[in-house]
N, C-alpha and C positions, 0 to 999 in steps of 0.2 A: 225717108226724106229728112229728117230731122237730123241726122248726122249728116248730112247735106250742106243744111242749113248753118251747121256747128263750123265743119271744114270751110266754106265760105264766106262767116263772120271771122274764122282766124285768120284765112289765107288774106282777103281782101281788104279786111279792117271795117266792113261792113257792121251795122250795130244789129241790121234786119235781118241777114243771114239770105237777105232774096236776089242779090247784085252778084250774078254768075258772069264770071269769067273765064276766059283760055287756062288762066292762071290755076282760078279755084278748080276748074274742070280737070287738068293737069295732077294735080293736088288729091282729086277725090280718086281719079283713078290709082295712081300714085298709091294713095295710103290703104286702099283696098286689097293692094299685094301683101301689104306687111298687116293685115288683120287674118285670122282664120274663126267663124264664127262667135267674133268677137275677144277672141283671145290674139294678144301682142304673139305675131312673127318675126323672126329674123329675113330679110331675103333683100337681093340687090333687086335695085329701080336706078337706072341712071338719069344723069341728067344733066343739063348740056355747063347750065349758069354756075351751077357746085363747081364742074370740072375747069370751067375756065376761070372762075373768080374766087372759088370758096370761100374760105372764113368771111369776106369780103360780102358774099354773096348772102352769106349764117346773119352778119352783122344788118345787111340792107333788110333780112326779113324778120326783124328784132329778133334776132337771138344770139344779144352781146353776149352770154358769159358760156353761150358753148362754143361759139366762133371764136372769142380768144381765147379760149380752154383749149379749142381745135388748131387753130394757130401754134401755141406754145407747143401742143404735144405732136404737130409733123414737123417743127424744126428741125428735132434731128436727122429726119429722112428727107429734108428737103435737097441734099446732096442727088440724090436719086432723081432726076429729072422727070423721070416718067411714072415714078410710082405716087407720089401725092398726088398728082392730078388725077391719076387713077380713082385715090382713096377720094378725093372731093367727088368725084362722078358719082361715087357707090356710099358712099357713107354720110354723105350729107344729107339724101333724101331721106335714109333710115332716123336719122340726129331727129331730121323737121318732124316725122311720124314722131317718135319718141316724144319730142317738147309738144306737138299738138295733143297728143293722150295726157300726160301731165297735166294740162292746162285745163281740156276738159273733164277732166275727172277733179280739179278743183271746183270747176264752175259748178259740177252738180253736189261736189259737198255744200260750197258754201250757198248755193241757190237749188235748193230741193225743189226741183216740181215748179220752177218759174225760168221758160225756156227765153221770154225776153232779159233777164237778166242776166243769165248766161252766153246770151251769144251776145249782149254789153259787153261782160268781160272777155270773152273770145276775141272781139275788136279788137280792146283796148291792150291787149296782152299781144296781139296777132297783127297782121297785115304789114306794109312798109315804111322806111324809113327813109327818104331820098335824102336826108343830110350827112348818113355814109359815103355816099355818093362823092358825093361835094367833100368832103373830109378828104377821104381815100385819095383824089384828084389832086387836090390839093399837097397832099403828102408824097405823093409820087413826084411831081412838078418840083417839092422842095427837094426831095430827093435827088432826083436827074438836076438839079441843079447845083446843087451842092458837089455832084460827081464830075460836074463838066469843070467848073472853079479848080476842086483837087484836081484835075486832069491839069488845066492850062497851067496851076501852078508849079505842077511837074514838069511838064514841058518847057517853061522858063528856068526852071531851076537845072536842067539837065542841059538844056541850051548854052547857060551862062557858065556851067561845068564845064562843057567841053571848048567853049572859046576861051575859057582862061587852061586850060590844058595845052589847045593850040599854041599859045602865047608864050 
């Protein structure tokens, strides 16, 4: 129960470890593939929000510097339409196991034997981020808008080409 507790102060941001959710339930089973008697496995867990949002997805569950770690290192396969989505499905839940052990294996160096302190910093290191959100949104929005601008000023500019060609 205590790795329970640990998974659902990181997953939720919870500081008590006691506020069970879809999420952290998700989470616990999830991370239970990739353990084998307490020893770190490798194995696929899919998952729906990695494949359709990834880094996006790393970034909303604080974990800025593997999501633009993760980011940087599928650009060059992002030509590949079907295959980063793939990797987001299958390697991002491995990423979260990975940063969740990290994290708790901090918590019990630097807090021996004192479980409220540790799932404090599980919180505070864990859970979400909803001003990705709003970021991401925001940058898309400039994005497409900045494409539609170049578009129409292409459009005018190929316009006024071919009527001075007519001419």
């Amino acid at each position: 129960m205590e790795k329970d507790k640990k998974i659902v102060a990181f997953i939720n941001g919870d500081p008590t470890g006691e506020r069970e959710t879809s999420s952290s339930a998700y989470f616990t089973r999830s991370f239970e593939k990739f353990d084998y008697k307490g020893a770190p496995v490798f194995g696929f867990q899919w998952n729906w929000m990695s494949f359709l949002f990834g880094p996006i997805y790393m970034m909303w569950r604080r974990r800025y510097w593997e999501g633009a770690l993760y980011a940087l290192l599928s650009l060059p396969l992002s030509w590949m339409l079907i295959v980063v989505p793939f990797l987001n499905g299958t390697l991002i839940p491995w990423i979260m196991n990975w940063s969740y052990r990290r994290h708790k294996a901090k918590a019990e160096k630097f807090f021996p034997g004192n479980e409220t302190d540790q799932l404090t910093y599980l919180s505070k290191v864990g859970g979400t981020n909803k001003n990705v959100i709003i970021i991401a949104a925001v940058l898309t929005g400039v994005t497409v808008l900045i494409w539609l601008i170049a578009l129409i000023i292409a459009a005018i500019a190929a316009a006024s080409m071919a009527s001075a060609y007519y001419y």
